[in-house]
PyMOL Python script that loads the backbone (N, CA, C, O; Angstrom):
from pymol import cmd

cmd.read_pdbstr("""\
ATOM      1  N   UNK A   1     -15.889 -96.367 132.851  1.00  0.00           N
ATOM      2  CA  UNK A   1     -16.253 -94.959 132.736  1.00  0.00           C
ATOM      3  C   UNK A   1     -17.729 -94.851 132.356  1.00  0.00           C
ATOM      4  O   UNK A   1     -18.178 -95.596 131.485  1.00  0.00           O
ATOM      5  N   UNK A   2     -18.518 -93.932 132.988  1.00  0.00           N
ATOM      6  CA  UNK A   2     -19.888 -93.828 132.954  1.00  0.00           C
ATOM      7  C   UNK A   2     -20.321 -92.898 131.538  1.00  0.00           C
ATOM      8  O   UNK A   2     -19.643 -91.881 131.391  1.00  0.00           O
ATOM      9  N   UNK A   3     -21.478 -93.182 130.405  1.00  0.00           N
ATOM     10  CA  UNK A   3     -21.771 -92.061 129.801  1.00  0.00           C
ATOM     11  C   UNK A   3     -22.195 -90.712 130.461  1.00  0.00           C
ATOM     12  O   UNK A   3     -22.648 -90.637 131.603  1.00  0.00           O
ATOM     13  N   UNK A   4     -22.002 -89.661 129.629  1.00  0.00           N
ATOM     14  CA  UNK A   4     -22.480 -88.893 130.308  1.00  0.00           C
ATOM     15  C   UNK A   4     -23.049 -87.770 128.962  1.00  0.00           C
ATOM     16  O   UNK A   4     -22.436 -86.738 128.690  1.00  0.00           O
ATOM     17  N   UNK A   5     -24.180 -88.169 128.308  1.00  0.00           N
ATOM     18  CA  UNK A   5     -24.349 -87.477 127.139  1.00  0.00           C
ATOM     19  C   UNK A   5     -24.876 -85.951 127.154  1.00  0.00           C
ATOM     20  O   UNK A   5     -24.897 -85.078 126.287  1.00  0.00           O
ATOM     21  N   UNK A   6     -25.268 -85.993 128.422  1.00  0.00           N
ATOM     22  CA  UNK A   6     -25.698 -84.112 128.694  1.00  0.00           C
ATOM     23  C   UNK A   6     -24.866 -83.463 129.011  1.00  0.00           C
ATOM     24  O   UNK A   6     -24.985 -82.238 129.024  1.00  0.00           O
ATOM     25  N   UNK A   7     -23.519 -84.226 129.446  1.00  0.00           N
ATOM     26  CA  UNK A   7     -22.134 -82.998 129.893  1.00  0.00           C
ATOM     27  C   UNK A   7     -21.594 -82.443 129.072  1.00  0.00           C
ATOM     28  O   UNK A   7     -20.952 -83.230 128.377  1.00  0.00           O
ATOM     29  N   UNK A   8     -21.449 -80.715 128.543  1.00  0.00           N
ATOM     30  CA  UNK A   8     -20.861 -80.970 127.569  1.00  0.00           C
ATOM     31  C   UNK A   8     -19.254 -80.714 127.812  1.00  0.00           C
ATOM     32  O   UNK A   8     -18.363 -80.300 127.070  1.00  0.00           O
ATOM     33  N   UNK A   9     -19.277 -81.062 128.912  1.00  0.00           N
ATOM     34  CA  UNK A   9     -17.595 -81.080 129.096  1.00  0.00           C
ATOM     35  C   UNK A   9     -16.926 -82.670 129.551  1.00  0.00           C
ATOM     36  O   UNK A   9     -15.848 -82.895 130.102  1.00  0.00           O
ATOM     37  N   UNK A  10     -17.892 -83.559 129.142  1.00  0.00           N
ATOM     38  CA  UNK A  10     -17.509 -84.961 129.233  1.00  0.00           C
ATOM     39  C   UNK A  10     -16.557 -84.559 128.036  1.00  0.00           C
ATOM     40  O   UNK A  10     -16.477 -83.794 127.075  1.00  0.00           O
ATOM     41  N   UNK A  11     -15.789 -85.712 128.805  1.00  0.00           N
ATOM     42  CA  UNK A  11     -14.549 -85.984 127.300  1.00  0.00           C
ATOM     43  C   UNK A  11     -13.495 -84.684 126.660  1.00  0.00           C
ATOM     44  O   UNK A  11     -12.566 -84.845 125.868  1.00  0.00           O
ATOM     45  N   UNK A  12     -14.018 -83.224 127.347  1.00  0.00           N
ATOM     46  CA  UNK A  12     -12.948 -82.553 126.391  1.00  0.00           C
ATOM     47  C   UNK A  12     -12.140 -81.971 127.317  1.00  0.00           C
ATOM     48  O   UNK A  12     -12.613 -81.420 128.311  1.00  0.00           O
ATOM     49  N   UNK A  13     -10.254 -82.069 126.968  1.00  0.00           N
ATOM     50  CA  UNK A  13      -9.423 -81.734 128.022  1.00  0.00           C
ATOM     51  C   UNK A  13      -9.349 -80.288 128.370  1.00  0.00           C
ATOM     52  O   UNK A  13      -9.938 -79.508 127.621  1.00  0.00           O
ATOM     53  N   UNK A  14      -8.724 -79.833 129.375  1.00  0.00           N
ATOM     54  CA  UNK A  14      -8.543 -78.549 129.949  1.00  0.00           C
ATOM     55  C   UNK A  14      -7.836 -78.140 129.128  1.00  0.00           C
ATOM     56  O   UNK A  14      -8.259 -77.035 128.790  1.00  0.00           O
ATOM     57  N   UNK A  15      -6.674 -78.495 128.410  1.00  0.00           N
ATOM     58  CA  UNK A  15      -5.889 -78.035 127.303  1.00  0.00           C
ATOM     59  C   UNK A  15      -7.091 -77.663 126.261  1.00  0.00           C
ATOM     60  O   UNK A  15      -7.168 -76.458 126.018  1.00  0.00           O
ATOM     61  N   UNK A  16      -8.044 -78.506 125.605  1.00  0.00           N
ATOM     62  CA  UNK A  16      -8.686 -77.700 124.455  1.00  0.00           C
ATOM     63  C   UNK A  16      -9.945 -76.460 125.003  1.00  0.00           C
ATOM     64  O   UNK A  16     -10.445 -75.558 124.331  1.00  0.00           O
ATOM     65  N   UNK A  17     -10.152 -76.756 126.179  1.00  0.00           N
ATOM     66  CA  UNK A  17     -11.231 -75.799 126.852  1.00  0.00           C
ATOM     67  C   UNK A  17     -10.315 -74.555 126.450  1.00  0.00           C
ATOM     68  O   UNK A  17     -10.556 -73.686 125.611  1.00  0.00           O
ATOM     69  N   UNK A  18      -9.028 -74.727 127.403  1.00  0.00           N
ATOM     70  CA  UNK A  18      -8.719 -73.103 127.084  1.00  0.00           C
ATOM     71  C   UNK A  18      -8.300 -72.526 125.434  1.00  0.00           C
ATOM     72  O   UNK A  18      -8.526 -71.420 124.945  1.00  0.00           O
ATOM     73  N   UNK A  19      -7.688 -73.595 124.888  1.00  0.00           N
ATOM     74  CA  UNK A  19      -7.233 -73.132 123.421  1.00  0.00           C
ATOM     75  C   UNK A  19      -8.458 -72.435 122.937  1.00  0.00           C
ATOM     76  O   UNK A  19      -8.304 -71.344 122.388  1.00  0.00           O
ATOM     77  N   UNK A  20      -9.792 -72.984 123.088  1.00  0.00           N
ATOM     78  CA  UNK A  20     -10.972 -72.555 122.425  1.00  0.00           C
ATOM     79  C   UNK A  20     -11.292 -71.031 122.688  1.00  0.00           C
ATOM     80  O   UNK A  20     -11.579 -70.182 121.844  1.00  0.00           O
ATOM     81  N   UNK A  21     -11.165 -70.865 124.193  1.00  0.00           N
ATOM     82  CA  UNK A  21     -11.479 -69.915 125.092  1.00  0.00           C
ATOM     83  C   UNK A  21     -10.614 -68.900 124.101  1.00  0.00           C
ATOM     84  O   UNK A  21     -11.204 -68.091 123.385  1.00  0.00           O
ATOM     85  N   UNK A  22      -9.195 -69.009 124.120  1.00  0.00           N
ATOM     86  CA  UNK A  22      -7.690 -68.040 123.428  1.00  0.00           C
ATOM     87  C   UNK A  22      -8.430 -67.975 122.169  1.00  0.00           C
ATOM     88  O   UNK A  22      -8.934 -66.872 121.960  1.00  0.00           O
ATOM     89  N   UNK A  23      -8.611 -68.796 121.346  1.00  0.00           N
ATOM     90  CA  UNK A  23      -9.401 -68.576 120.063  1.00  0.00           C
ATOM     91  C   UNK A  23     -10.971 -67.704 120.106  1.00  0.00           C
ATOM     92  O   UNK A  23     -11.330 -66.902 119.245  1.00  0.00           O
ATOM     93  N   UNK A  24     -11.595 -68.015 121.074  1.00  0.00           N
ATOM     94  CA  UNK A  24     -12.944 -67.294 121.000  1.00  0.00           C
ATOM     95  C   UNK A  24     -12.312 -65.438 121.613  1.00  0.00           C
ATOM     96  O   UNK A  24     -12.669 -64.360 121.138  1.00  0.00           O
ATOM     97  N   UNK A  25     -11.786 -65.567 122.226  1.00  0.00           N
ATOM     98  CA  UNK A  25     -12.020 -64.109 123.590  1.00  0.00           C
ATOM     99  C   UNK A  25     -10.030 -63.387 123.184  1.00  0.00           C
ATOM    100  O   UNK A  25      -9.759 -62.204 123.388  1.00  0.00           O
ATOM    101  N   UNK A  26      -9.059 -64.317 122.680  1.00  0.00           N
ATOM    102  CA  UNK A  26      -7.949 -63.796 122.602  1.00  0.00           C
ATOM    103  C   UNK A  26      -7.443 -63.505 124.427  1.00  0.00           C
ATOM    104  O   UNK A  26      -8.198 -63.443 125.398  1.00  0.00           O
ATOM    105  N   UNK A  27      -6.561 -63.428 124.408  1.00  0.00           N
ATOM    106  CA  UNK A  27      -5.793 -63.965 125.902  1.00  0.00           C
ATOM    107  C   UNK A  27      -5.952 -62.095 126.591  1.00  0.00           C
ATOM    108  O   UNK A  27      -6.074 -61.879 127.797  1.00  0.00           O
ATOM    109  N   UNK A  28      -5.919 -61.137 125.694  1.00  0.00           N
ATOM    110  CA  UNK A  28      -6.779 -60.008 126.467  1.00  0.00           C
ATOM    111  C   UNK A  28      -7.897 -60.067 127.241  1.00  0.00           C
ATOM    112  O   UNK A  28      -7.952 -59.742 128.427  1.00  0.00           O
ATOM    113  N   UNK A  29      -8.898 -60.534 126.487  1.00  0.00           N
ATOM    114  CA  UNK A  29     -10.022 -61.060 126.584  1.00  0.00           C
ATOM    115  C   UNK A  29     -10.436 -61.832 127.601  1.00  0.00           C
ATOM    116  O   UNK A  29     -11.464 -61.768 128.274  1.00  0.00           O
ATOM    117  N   UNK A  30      -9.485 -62.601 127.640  1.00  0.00           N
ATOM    118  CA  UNK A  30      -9.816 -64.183 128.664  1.00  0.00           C
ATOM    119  C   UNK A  30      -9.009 -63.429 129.729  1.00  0.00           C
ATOM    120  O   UNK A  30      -9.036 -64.104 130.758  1.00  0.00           O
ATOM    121  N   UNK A  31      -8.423 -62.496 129.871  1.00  0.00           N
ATOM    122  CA  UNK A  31      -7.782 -61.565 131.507  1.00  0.00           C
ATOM    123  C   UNK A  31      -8.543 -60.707 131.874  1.00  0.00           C
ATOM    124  O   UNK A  31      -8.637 -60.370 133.054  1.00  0.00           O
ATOM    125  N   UNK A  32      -9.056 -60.327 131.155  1.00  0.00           N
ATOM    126  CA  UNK A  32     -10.745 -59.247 130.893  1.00  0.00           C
ATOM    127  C   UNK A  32     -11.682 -60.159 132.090  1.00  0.00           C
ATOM    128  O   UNK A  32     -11.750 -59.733 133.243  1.00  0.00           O
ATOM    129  N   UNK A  33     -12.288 -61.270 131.733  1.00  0.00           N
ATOM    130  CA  UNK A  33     -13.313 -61.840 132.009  1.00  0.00           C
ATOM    131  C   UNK A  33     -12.968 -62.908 133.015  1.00  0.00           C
ATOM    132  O   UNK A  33     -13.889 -63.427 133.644  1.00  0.00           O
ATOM    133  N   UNK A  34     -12.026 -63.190 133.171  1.00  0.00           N
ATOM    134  CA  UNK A  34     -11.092 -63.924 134.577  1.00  0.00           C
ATOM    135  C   UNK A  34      -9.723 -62.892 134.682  1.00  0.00           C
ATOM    136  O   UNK A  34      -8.871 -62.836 133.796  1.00  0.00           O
ATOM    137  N   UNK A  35      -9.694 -62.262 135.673  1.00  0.00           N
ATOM    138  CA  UNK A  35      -8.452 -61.811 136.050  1.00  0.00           C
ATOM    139  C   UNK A  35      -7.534 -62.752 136.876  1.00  0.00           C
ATOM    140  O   UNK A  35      -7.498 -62.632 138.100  1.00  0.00           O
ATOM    141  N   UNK A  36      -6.678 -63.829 136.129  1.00  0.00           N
ATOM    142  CA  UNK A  36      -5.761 -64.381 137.077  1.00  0.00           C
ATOM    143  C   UNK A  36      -4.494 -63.997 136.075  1.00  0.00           C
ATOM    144  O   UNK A  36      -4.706 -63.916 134.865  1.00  0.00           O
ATOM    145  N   UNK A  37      -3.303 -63.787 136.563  1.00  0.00           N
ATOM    146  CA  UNK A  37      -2.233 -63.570 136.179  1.00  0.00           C
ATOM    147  C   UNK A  37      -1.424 -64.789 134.950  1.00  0.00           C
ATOM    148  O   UNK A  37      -0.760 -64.463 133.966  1.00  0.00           O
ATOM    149  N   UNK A  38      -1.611 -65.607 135.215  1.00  0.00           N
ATOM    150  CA  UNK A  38      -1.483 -66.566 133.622  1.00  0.00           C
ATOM    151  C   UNK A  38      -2.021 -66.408 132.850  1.00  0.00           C
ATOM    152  O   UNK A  38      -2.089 -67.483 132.254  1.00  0.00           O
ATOM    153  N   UNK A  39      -2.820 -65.316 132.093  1.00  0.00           N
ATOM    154  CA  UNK A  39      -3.551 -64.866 131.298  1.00  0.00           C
ATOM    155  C   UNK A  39      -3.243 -63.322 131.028  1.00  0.00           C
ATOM    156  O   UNK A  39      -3.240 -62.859 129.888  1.00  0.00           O
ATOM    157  N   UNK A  40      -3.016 -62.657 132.029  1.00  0.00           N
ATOM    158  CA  UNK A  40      -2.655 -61.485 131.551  1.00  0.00           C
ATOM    159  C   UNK A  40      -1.290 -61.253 131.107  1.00  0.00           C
ATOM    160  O   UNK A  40      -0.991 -60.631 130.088  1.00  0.00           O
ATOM    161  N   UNK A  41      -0.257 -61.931 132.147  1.00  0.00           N
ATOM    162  CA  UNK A  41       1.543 -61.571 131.596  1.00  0.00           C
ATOM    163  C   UNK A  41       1.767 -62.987 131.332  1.00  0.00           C
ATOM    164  O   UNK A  41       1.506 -64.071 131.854  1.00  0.00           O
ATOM    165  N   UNK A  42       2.575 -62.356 129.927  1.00  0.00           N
ATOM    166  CA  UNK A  42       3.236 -63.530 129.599  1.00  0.00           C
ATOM    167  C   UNK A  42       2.259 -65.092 129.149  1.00  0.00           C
ATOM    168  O   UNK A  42       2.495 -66.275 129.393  1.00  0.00           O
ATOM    169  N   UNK A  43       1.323 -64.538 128.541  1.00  0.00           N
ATOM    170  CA  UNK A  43      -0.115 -66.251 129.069  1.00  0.00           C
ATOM    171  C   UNK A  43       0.598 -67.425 127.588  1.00  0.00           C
ATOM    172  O   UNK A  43       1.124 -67.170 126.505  1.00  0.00           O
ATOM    173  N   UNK A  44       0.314 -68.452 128.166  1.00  0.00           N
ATOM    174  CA  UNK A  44       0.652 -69.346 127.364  1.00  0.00           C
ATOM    175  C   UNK A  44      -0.250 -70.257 128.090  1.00  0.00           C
ATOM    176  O   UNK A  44      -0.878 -70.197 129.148  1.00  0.00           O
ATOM    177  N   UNK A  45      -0.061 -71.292 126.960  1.00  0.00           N
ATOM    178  CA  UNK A  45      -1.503 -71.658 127.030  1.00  0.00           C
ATOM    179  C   UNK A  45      -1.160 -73.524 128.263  1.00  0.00           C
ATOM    180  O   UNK A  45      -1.924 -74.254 128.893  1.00  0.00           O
ATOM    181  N   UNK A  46       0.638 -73.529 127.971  1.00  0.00           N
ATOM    182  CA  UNK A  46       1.080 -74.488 128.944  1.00  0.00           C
ATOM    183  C   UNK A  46       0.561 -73.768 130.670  1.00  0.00           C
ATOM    184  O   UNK A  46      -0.358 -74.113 131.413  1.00  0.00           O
ATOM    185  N   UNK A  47       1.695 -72.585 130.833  1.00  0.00           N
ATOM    186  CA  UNK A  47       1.358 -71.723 131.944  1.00  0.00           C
ATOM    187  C   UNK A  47       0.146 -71.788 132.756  1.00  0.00           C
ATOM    188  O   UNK A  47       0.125 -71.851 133.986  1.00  0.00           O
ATOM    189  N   UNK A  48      -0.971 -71.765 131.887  1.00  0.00           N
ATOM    190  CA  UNK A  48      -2.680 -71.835 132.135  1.00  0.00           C
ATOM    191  C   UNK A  48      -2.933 -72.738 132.805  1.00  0.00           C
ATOM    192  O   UNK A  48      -3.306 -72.603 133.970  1.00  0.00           O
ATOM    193  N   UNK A  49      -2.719 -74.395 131.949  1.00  0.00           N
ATOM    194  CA  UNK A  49      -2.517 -75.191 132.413  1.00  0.00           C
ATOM    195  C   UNK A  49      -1.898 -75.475 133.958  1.00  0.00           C
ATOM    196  O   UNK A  49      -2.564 -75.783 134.947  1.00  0.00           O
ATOM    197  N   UNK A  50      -1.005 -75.359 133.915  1.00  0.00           N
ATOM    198  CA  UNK A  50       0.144 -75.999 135.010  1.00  0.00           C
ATOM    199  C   UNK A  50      -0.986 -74.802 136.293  1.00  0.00           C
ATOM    200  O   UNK A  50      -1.558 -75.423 137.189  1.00  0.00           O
ATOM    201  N   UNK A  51      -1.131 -73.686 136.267  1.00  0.00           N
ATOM    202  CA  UNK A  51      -2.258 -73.117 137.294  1.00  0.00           C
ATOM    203  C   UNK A  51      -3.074 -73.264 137.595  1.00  0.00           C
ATOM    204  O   UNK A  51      -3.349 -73.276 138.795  1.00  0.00           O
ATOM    205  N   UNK A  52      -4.135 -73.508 136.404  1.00  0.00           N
ATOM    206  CA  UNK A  52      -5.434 -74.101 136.703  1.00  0.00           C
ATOM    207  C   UNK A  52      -5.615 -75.466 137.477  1.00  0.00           C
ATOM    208  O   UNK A  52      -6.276 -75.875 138.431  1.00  0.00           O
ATOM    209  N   UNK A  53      -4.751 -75.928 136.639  1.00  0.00           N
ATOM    210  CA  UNK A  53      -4.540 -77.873 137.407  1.00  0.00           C
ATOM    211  C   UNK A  53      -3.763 -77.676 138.989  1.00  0.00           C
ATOM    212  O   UNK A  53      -3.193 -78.669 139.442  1.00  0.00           O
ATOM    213  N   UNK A  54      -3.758 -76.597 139.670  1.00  0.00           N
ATOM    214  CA  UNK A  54      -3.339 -76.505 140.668  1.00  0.00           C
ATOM    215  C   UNK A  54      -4.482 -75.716 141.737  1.00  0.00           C
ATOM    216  O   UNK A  54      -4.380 -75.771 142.962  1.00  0.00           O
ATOM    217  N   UNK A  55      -5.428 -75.081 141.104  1.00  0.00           N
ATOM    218  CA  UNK A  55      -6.206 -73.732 141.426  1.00  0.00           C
ATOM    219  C   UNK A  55      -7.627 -73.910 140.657  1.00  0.00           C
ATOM    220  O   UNK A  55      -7.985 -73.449 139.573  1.00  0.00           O
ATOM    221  N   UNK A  56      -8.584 -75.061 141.953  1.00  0.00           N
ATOM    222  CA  UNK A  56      -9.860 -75.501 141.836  1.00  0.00           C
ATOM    223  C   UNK A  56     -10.828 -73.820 141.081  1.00  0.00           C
ATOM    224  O   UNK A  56     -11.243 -73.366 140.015  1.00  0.00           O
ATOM    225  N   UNK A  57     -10.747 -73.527 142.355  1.00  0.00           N
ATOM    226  CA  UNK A  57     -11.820 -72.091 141.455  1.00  0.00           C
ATOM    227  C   UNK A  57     -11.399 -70.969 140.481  1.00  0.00           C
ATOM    228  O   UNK A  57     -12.109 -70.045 140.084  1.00  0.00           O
ATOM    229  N   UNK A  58     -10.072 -71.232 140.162  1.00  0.00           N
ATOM    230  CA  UNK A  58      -9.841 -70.716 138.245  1.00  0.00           C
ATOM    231  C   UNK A  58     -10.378 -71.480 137.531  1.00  0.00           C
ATOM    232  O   UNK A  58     -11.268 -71.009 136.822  1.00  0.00           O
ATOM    233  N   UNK A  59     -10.153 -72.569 137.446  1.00  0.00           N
ATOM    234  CA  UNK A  59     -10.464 -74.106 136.818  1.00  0.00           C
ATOM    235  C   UNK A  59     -12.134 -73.745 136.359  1.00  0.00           C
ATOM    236  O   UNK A  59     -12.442 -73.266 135.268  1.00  0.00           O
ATOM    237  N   UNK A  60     -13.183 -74.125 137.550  1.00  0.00           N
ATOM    238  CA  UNK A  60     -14.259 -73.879 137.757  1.00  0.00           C
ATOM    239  C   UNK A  60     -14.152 -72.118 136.829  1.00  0.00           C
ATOM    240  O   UNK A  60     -14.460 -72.224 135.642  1.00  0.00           O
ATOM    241  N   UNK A  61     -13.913 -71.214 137.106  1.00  0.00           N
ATOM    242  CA  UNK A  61     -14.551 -70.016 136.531  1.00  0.00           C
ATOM    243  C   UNK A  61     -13.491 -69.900 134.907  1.00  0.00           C
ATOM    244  O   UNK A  61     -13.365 -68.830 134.311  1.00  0.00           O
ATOM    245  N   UNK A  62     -12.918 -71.048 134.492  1.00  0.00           N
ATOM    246  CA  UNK A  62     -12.652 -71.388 133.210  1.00  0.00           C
ATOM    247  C   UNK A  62     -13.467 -72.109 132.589  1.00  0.00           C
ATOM    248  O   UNK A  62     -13.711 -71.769 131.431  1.00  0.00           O
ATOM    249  N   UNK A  63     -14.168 -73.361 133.158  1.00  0.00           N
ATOM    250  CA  UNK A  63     -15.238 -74.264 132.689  1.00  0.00           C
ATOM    251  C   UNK A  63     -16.364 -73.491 132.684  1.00  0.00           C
ATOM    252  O   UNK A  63     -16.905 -73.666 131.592  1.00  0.00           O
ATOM    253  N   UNK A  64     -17.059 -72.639 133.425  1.00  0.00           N
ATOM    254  CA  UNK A  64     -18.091 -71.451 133.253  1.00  0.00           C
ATOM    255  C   UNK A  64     -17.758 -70.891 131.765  1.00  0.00           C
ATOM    256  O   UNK A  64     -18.313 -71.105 130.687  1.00  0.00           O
ATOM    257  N   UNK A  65     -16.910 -70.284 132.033  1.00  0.00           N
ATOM    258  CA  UNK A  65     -16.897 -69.512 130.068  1.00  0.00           C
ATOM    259  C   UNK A  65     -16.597 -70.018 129.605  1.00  0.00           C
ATOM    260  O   UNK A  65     -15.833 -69.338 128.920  1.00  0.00           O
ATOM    261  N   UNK A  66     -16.498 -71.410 129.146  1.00  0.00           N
ATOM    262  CA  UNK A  66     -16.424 -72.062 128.365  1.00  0.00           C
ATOM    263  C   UNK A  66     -18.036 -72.626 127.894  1.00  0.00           C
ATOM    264  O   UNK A  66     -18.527 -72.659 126.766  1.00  0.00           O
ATOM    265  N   UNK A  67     -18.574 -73.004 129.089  1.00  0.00           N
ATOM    266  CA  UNK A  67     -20.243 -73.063 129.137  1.00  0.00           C
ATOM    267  C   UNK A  67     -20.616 -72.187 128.208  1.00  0.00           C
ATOM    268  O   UNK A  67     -21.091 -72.401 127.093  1.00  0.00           O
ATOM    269  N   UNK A  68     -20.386 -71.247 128.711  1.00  0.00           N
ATOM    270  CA  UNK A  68     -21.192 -69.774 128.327  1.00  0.00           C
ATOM    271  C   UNK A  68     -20.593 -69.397 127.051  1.00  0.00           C
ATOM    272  O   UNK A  68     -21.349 -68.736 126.339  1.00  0.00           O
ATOM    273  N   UNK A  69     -19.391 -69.650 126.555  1.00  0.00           N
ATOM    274  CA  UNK A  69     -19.171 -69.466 124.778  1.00  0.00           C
ATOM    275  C   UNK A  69     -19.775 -70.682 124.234  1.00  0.00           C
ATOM    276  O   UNK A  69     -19.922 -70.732 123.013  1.00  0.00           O
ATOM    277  N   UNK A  70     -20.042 -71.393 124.753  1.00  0.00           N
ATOM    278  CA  UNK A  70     -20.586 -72.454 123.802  1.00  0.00           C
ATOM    279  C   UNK A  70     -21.708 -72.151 123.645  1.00  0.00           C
ATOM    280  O   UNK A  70     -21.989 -71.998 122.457  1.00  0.00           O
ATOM    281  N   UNK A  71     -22.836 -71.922 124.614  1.00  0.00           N
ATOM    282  CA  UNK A  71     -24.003 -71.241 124.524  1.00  0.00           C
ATOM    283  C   UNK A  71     -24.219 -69.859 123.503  1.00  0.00           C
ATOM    284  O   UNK A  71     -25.353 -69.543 123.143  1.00  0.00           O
ATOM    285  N   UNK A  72     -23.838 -69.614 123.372  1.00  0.00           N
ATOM    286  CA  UNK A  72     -23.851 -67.934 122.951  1.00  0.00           C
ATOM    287  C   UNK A  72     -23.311 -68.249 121.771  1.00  0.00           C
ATOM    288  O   UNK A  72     -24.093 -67.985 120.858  1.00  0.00           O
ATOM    289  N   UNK A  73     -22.119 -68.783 121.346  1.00  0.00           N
ATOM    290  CA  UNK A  73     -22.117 -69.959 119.548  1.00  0.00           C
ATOM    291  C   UNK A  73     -23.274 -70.881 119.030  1.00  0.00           C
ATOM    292  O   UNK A  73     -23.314 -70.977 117.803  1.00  0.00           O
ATOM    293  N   UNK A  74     -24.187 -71.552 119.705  1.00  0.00           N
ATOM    294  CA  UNK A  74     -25.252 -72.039 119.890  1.00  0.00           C
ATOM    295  C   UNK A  74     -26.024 -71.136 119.202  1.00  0.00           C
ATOM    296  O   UNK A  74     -26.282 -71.243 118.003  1.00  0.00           O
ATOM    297  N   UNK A  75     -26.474 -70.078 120.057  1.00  0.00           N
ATOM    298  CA  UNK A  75     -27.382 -69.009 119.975  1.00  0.00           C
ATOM    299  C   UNK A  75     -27.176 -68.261 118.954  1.00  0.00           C
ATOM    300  O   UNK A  75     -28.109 -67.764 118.323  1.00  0.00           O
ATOM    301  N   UNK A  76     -26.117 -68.109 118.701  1.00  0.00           N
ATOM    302  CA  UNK A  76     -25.899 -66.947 117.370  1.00  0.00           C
ATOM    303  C   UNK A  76     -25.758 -67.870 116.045  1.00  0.00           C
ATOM    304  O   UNK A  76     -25.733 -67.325 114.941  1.00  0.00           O
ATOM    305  N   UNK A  77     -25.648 -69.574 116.202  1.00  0.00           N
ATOM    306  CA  UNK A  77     -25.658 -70.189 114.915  1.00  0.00           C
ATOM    307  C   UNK A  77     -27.067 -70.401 114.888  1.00  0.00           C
ATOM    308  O   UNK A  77     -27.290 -71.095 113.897  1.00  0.00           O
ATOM    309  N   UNK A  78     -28.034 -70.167 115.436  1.00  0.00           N
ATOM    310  CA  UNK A  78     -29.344 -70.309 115.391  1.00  0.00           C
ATOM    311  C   UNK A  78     -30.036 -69.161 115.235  1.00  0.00           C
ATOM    312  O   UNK A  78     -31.265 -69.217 115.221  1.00  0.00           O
ATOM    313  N   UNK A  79     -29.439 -68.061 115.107  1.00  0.00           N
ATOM    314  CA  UNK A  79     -30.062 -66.939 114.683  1.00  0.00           C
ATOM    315  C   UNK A  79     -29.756 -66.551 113.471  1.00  0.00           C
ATOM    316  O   UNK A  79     -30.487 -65.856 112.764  1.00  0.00           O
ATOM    317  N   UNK A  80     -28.691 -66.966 113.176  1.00  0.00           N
ATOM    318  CA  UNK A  80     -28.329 -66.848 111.944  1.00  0.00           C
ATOM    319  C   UNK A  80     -29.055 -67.441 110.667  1.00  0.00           C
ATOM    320  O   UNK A  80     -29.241 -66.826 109.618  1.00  0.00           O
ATOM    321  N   UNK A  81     -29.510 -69.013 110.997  1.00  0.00           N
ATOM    322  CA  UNK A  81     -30.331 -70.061 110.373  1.00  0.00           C
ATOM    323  C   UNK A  81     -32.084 -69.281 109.894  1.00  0.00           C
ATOM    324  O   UNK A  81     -32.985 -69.880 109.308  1.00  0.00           O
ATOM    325  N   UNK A  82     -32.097 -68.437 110.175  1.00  0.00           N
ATOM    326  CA  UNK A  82     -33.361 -68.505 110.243  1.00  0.00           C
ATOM    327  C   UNK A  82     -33.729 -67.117 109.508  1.00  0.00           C
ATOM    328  O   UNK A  82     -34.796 -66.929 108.925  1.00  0.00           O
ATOM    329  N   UNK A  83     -32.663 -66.147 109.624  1.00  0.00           N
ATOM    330  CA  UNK A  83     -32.885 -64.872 109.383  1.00  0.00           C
ATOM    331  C   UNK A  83     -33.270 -64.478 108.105  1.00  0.00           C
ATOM    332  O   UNK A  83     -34.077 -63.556 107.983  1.00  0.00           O
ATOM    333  N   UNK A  84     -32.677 -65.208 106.866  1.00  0.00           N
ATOM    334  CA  UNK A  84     -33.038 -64.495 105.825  1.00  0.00           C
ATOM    335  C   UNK A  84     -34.181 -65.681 105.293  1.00  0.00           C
ATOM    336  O   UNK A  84     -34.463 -65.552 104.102  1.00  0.00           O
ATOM    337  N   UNK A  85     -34.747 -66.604 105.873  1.00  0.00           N
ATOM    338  CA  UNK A  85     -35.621 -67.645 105.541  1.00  0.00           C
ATOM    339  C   UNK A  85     -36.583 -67.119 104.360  1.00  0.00           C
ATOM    340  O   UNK A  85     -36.804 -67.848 103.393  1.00  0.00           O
ATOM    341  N   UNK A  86     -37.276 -65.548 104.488  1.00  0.00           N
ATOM    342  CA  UNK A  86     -38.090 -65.317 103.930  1.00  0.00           C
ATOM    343  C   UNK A  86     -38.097 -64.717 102.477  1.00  0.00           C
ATOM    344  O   UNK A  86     -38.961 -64.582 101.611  1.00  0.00           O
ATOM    345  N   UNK A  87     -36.820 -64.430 102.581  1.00  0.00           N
ATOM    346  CA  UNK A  87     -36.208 -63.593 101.517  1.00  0.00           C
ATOM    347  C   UNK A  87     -35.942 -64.194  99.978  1.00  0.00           C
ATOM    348  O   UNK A  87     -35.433 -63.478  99.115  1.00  0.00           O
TER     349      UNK A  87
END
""", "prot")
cmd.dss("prot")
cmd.show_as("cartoon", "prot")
cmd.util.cbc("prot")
cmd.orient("prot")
């Protein structure tokens, strides 16, 4: 297996991508910003699974917001760091 230290989705499974996703956005949320039906009725987080691992471009526009909450946790723990510096 090759390193891959700039991916930041080397190494972490589709199972914790989405748990994170359910924890960041809540499964409203995550039907909000992907409309596929394992997320809106009934979503569990097996369900997700067993679809995505079947359904390349959910998959793909699940690994996107996952990108993009990590970024934006990034960004807001770095704004945070700095704000009352002067005070």
């Amino acid at each position: 297996m090759t390193e891959q230290p700039r991916n930041p989705l080397h190494g972490v499974t589709l199972e914790a991508i989405v748990t994170a996703l359910v924890a960041f956005y809540g499964w409203p949320g995550l039907a909000e910003r992907i409309p596929v039906r394992c997320f809106a009725l009934d979503p569990s987080v097996g369900s997700s699974l067993k679809f995505l691992r079947k359904t390349p471009w959910a998959r793909e526009k699940v690994e996107g917001l996952y990108l993009f909450m990590l970024r934006e946790a990034r960004r807001n723990a770095g704004a945070g760091n700095g704000a009352s510096a002067g005070h």
